[in-house]
C-alpha positions as CSV (number, residue, x, y, z in Angstrom):
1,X,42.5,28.5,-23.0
2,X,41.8,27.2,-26.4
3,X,43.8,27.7,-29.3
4,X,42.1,28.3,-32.7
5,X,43.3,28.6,-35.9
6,X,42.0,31.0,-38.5
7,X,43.4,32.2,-41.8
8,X,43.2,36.0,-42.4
9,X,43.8,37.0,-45.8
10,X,44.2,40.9,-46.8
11,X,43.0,41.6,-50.7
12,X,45.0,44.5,-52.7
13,X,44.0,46.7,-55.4
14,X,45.7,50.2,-56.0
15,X,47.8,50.4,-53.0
16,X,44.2,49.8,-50.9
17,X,43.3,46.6,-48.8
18,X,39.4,45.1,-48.2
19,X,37.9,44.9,-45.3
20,X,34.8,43.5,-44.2
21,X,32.4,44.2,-41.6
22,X,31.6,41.0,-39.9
23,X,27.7,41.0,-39.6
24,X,25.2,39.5,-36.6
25,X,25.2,36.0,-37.8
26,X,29.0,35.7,-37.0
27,X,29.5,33.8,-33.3
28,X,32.2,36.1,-32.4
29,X,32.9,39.8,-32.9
30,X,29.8,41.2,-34.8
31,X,30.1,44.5,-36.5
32,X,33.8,44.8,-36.0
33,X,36.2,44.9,-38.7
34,X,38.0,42.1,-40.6
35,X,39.9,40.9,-43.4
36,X,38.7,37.5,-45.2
37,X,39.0,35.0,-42.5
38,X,37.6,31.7,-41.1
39,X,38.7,28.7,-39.1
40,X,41.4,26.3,-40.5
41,X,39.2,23.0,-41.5
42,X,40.5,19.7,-40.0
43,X,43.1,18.5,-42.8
44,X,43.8,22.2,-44.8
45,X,47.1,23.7,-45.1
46,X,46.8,27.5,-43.9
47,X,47.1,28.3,-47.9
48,X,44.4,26.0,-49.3
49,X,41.8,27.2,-46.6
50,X,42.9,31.3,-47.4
51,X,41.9,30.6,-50.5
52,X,38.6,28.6,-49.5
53,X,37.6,31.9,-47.6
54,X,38.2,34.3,-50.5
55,X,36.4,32.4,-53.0
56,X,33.5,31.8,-50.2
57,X,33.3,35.7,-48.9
58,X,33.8,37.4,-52.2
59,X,32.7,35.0,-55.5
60,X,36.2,35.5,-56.4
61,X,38.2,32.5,-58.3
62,X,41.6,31.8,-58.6
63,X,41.7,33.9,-61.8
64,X,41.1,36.9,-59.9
65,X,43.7,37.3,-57.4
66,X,47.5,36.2,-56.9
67,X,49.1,35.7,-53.3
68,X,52.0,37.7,-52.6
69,X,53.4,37.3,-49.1
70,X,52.3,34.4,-46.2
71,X,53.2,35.9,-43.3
72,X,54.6,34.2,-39.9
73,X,51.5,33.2,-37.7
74,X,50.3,35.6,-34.6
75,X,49.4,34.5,-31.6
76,X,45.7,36.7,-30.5
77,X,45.2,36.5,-26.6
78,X,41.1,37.3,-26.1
79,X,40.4,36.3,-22.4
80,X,37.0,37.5,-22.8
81,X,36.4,34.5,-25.2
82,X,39.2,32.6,-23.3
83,X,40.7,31.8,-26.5
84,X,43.9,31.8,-28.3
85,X,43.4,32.7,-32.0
86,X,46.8,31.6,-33.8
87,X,46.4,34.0,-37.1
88,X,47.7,32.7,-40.4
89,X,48.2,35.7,-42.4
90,X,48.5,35.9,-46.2
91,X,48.1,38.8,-48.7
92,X,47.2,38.5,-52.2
93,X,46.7,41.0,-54.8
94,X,43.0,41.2,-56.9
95,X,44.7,40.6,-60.8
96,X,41.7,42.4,-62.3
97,X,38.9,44.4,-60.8
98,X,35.7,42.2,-60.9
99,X,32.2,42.6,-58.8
100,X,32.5,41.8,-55.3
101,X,29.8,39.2,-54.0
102,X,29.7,38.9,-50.3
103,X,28.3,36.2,-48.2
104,X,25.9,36.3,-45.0
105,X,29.3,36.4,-42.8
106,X,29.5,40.7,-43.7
107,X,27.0,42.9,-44.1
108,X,30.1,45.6,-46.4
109,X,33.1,46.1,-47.4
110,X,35.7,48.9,-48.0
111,X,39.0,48.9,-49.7
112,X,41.0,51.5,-47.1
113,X,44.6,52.6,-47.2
114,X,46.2,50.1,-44.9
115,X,47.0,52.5,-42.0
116,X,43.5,53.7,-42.0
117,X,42.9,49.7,-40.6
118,X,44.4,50.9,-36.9
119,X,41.8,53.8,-36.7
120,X,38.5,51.7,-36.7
121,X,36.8,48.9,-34.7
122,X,38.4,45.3,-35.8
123,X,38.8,41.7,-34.7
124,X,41.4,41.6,-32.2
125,X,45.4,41.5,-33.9
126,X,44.0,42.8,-37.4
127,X,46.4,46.0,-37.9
128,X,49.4,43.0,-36.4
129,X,48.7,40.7,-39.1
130,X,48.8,43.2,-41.6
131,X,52.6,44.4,-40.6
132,X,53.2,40.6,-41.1
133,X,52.3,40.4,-45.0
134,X,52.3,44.1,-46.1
């Protein structure tokens, strides 16, 4: 099985997280929920891509947001895809409100009370990830 690494970073405001919906264009789980992810680049630290992926799937900058917790990586069996997906977690807090921008990876987004992430459709390990950083 191949092992993949991804960063998944969870956004705060007002006790609320962000999630995405992850739209057609995506190779792998279209229409199911997510935080801000994406594949680890050949030569990134875990941190540096996380904040890649915000800036990319939101137009945020580093003035918008500060990162709060990096949690301990998970480990995301999927023997559908035959693939290991080794989550790097992190969660960061949005400093000032500002328009979201979203790229062609989501079609919305909703800023849910965290529990609220176990009741609804999402890439495989989401709701774990988040008891790693919350």
């Amino acid at each position: 099985m191949q092992e993949c690494h991804v960063v998944t970073c969870f956004l705060e405001y007002e006790d609320k997280v962000l999630i995405l919906k992850r739209s057609s264009q995506v190779s792998s789980y279209q229409y199911k929920w997510a935080g801000i992810s994406g594949y680890i680049e050949e030569g990134n630290l875990p941190l540096i891509q996380a904040q890649i992926e915000l800036e990319e799937e939101t137009g945020l900058t580093g003035e918008d947001y500060q990162l709060l917790k990096i949690g301990e990586p998970l480990r995301v069996k999927d023997e559908k895809m035959q693939r290991v997906w080794i989550v790097h977690p992190f969660h960061f807090r949005l400093t000032r409100l500002k328009k979201l921008r979203l790229d062609w990876e989501h079609t919305e987004f909703r800023w849910v009370v965290p529990e609220k992430i176990k009741d609804l459709p999402t890439v495989p390990g989401l709701y774990e990830a988040w008891e790693r950083v919350k």
